[in-house]
C-alpha positions, 0 to 999 in steps of 0.5 A: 533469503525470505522463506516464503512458505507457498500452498503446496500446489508445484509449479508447472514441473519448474523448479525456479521462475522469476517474478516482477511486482510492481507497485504504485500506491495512494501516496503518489510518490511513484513506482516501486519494482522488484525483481524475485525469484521463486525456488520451491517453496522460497522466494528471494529479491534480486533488484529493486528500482523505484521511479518518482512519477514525473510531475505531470502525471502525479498530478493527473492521477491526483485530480482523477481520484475526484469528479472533474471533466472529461475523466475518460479521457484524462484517464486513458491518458493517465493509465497509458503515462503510468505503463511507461513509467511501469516498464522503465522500472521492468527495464531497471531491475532486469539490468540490475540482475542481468535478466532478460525480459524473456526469462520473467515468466509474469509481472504483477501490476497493481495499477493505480487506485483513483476510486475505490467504492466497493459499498457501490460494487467497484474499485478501479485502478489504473493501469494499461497492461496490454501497453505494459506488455507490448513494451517489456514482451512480459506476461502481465498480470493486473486489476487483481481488487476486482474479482474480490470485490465481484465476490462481495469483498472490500477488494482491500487489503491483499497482502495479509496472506503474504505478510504472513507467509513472509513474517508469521511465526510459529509461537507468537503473534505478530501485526504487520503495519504497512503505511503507505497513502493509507495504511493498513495492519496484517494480524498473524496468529500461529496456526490461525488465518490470517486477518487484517484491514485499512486503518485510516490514513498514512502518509496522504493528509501529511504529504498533503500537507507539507506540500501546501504549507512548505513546497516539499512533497513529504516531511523528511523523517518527519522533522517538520512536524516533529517541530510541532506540537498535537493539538488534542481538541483537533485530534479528538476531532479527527478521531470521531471520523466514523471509519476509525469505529467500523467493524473490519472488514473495512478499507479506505483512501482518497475517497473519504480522507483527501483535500475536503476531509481536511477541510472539513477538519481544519475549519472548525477551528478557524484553519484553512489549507491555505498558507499559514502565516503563524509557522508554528500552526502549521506544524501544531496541523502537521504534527497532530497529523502525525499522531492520527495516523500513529494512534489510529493504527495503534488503536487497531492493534490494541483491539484486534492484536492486543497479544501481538509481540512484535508490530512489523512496520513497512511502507514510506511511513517506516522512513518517517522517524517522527511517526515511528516514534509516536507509534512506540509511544502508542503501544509500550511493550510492544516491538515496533520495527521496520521490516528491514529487520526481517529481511524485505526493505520497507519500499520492497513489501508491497511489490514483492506481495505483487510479484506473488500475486501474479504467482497465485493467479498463473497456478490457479490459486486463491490470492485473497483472504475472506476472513480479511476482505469480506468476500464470499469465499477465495478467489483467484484474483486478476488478469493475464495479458499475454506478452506474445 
């Protein structure tokens, strides 16, 4: 059971509810759900599904996170593809724990991010929860980036506070390291708020980039590029993006690291992102692509938690044995770990933080940090779409 430590607020005079987040992230791999229960003070799972998007709707989603034609449409469509795929998730976790829809007092739907501009006052995620609800006859409650970014916050990241009510310690600091498309840290200090912010890219140029260059959607556990070795000129390159020297707080995604960026990157030294016809270029590419994402996060840590005991790791990077290598590399004397250890999966985190969104929202409670997002002060976050 996971002693998630909640504000001290009851909960409407019940003593246990079930909560369902929902999660679909920058990395386009599908949609997680988890099924938690919520018993005074303590939340436990009860299922966890994941639903790989079908390859149509992968790719609309894909397309929408750059200008194109007719994106009110395309984007209507996409958002209502995306709510089925949401409630075949709700369906399999409520039979995974012999749960009926009516007994889930809310869902927690994140959406799917497509922009994400808050310096020009927005952030957008898709999502069609007023669908969602009709098909599951669940409360919903989704667009949570909004209301922070209305506030003057980044509207990123949301999970530090549950991070820390899940993995903070009373006598050490821990950093929590969630890679997803993108990835972002949690620092947590006993006794202290918690801070956290966007690191730079996770998983989406290396998806990206074994995609064009193998066929597969990712490299497994990382041994393709593994295979490769970093090319320190191109890394130096990569590392003078402006984003990896903000001050925090500061978040990202497709918007700056996507196709053109790699471009971009690959160009100056005779690269395209084509087909490369010496395999062994192709994952030097691949393989310095890792170490980015490893030494940019690194670095974050050795700056802003260099007193961090423990780098709790979680997120599709976890399962990526190559990337967690380097990041051990990265930061000797430092545990790096995956939250398994900790008792949440690591495809589990982000749901369940979403789960418990949707928690704070029906009480009335801040789910932002505004020491993490910038934002003028706490807020509650998110919609409620009533099922009936």
């Amino acid at each position: 059971m996971m002693h998630l430590h909640t504000p001290s607020a009851r909960v409407s005079g019940l003593f246990s509810e079930l909560y369902i987040g929902l999660m679909s992230g920058t990395s386009l791999d599908g949609v997680d759900g988890v099924l938690m229960r919520h018993d005074d003070g303590q939340w436990r799972t009860l299922a966890h599904a994941h639903r790989p998007f079908p390859a149509a709707l992968r790719q609309a989603l894909l397309d929408l996170n750059t200008p194109g034609d007719d994106e009110l449409h395309r984007s209507a469509l996409a958002a209502q593809a995306l709510a089925v795929v949401y409630a075949t998730v709700v369906e399999a976790v409520c039979q995974q724990a012999h749960v009926r829809p009516a007994e889930v007092q809310a869902i927690g739907a994140h959406g799917q991010t497509v922009r994400h501009r808050p310096d020009q006052g927005y952030t957008l995620q898709l999502n069609q929860p007023a669908l969602l609800a009709e098909l599951t006859g669940i409360d919903v409650v989704a667009d949570f980036r909004s209301r922070d970014v209305a506030a003057g916050g980044q509207g990123a990241p949301l999970v530090p506070a549950f991070h820390q009510a899940i993995f903070g310690r009373p006598d050490e600091t821990v950093a929590v390291l969630n890679i997803g498309g993108m990835a972002n840290v949690s620092i947590l200090r006993p006794g202290q708020i918690p801070q956290g912010f966007d690191t730079g890219p996770g998983n989406a140029l290396l998806d990206m980039w074994c995609d064009l260059q193998t066929g597969h959607a990712f490299d497994a556990n990382g041994e393709w590029g593994a295979s490769g070795e970093v090319r320190e000129d191109w890394l130096a390159d990569a590392l003078a993006e402006p984003f990896f020297h903000q001050a925090p707080p500061k978040s990202t995604g497709r918007d700056l690291f996507n196709a053109a960026w790699l471009t971009r990157w690959l160009a100056p030294h005779g690269l395209t992102d084509g087909p490369q016809a010496d395999t062994a270029l192709a994952r030097d590419v691949q393989a310095t692509l890792c170490e980015l994402t490893a030494r940019s996060a690194a670095l974050a840590v050795r700056e802003h938690a260099a007193d961090a005991s423990d780098v709790v790791v979680c997120g599709g990077g976890a399962l990526n044995g190559d990337l967690m290598r380097r990041l051990s590399e990265q930061l000797p004397g430092v545990g790096v770990g995956r939250s398994d250890a900790h008792g949440l999966d690591v495809m589990q985190v982000e749901a369940a933080a979403f789960a418990w969104l949707a928690w704070t929202h029906l009480q009335r409670l801040a789910g932002n940090v505004p020491a993490v997002t910038g934002a003028r002060g706490p807020r509650v976050l998110g919609a409620l779409y009533p099922a009936r």
